[in-house]
N, C-alpha and C positions, 0 to 999 in steps of 0.2 A: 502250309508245308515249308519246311527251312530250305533254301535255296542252296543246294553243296556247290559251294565255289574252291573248294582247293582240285588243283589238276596237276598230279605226278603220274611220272613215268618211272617206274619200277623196273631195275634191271635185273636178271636174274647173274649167277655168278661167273662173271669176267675172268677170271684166273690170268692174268696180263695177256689177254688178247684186246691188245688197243685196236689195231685192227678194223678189229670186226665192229669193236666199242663206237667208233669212229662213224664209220657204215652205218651200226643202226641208229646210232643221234639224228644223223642226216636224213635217215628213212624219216625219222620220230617228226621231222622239221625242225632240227636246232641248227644255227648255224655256229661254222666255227673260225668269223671272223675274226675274233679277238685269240684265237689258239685252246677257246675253250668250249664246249657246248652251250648256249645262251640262245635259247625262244625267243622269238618273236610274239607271241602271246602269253609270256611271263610263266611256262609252264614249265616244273621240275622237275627233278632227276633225284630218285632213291635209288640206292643200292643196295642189294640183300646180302652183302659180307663177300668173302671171297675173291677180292682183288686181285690176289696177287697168288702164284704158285704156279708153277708145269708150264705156263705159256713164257713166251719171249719178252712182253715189257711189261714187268712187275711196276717196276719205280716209276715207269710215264703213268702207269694206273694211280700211282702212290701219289703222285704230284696231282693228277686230275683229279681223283677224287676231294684231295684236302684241302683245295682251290675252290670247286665246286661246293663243297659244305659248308667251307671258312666266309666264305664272299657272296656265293651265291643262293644260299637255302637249300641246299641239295640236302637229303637226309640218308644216314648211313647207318647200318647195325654190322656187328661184327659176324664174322663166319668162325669155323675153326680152325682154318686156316691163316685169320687173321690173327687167334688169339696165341697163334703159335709162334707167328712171326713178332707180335709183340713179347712174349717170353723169349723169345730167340735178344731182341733188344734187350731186356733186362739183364741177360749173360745166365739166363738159366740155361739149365744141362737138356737142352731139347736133341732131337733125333733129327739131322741136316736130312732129312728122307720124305721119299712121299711128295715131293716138288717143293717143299722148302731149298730143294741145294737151286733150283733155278732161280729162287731169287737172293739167294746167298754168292752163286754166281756172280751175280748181274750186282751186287753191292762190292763183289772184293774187290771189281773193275774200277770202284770211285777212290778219288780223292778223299781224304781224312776230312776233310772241311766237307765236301759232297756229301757223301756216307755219314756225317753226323746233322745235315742238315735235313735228308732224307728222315733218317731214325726220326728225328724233331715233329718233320712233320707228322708220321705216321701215329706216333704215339699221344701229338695232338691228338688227331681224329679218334681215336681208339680211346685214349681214356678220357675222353666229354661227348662221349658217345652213346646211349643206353643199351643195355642186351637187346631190347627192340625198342619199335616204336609201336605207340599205340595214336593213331590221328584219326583227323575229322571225326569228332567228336563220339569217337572209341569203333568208327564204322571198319577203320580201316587198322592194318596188324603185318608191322612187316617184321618178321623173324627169320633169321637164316635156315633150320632146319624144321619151320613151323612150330607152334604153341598150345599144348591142352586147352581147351575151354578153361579147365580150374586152374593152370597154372598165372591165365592171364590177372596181371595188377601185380600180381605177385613176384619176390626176387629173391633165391634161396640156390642152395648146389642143387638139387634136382631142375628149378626151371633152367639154370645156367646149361644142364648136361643136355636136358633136351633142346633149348634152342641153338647151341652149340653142336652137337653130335645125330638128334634125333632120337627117336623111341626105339634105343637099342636093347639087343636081349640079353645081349655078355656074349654069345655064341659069332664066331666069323666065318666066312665063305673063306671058300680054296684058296682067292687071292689075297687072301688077309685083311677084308673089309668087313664092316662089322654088318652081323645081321638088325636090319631095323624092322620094327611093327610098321604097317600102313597107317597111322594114326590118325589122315586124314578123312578113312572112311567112316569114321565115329565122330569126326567134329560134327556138332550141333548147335555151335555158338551165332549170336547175332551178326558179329563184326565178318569181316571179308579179311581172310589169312593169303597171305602172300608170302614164300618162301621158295628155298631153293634147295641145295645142299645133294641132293637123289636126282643123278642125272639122268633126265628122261629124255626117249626120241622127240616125241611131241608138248609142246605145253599141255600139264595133265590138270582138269579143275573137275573137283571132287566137291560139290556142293558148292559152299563158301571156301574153297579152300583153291588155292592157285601155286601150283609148281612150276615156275619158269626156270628152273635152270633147265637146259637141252643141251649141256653138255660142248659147249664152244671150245672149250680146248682139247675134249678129245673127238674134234673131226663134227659136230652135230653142230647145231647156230648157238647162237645168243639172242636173247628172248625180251621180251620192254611189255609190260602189262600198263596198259595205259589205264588210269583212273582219273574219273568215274565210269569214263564208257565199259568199263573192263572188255576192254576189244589188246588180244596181244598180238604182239609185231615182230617178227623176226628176220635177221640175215644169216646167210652160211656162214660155217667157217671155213677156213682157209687154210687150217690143218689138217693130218689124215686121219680117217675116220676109223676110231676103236670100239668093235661093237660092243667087245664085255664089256664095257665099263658104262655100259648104259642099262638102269632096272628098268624090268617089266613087272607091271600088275596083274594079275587075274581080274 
């Protein structure tokens, strides 16, 4: 039997709550002598997309992250809100709503040389980045809104829509959020699905399937799926707690 030696720590989605980011590294055992998370038994940090939006330090996310990836093997997929903020760089016609203005905010404060070196890095990370990853040796699947069994290997506008948005129906809730299928309760693939995107009260594991986001920026913790053990780790947040914006399952 092959001995799995890769060990990440999988974050579900930060939304610039460094904060808490912070908090749970230290739970995890990183220290952050050097100013950045760094194990003491060489173990890494994924991020399931979502940096940055609705919380207070987008850009320290935006610096930690591209730090972490660039130098230290941290591995990152994009969210949708990630792909917005990259659109938002390119100078498309995006909608400043929806928590993009808190990190549009928090850039109009920089310096022309800050604010271009920010963009720089971001759009590193984003574009040498894949829609997900697929590791140790296809066991593991980190996608921001989860991935069909059939969609995985594959890279077309439908996998883009569902690992970006989820298995939505076209139809939205009151609050103008889009209705999504549970997709996870159909997955029957081999690999171990890691995602976030559906924020839930509790870390929700639906077979092979893991949703860590618990909703950190709106009042719920942030969530660290530790692999291989798949044992998850959480701290509170630090903001107030909004219950609608948290899904329930049947």
């Amino acid at each position: 039997m092959r001995v799995n030696k890769m060990k990440i720590d999988i974050i579900g989605d930060i939304h610039g709550c460094f904060q808490e980011f912070k908090e749970l590294t230290l739970k995890l055992g990183y220290s952050w002598e050097t100013n950045l998370p760094i194990h003491p038994q060489n173990r890494i940090l994924g991020f399931i997309g979502d940096i940055t939006d609705r919380g207070p330090n987008s850009i320290e996310m935006i610096e930690q992250t591209w730090e972490l990836w660039k130098y230290h093997g941290a591995y990152y997929v994009p969210g949708n809100h990630c792909n917005k903020l990259y659109r938002y760089f390119l100078g498309r016609n995006v909608q400043i709503t929806h928590g993009l203005e808190t990190t549009v905010a928090e850039l109009d404060q920089l310096s022309v040389k800050k604010f271009n070196h920010i963009k720089k890095m971001f759009m590193d990370l984003y574009e040498h980045s894949p829609l997900y990853h697929v590791l140790d040796h296809g066991q593991l699947i980190m996608a921001h809104a989860g991935i069909r069994e059939d969609y995985i290997g594959k890279q077309n506008k439908s996998v883009k829509s569902f690992v970006l948005y989820g298995d939505v129906t076209g139809e939205t809730l009151p609050d103008g959020r889009p209705v999504r299928r549970d997709w996870a309760k159909h997955y029957k693939g081999n690999a171990f699905i890691v995602y976030g995107h559906t924020p839930v009260k509790h870390p929700r594991q639906i077979g092979k399937t893991f949703n860590i986001d618990t909703g950190a920026v709106f009042g719920g913790s942030l969530t660290a799926l530790r692999y291989p053990e798949m044992e998850m780790i959480s701290v509170p947040s630090s903001l107030p707690y909004v219950q609608e914006k948290f899904t329930t399952f049947d």
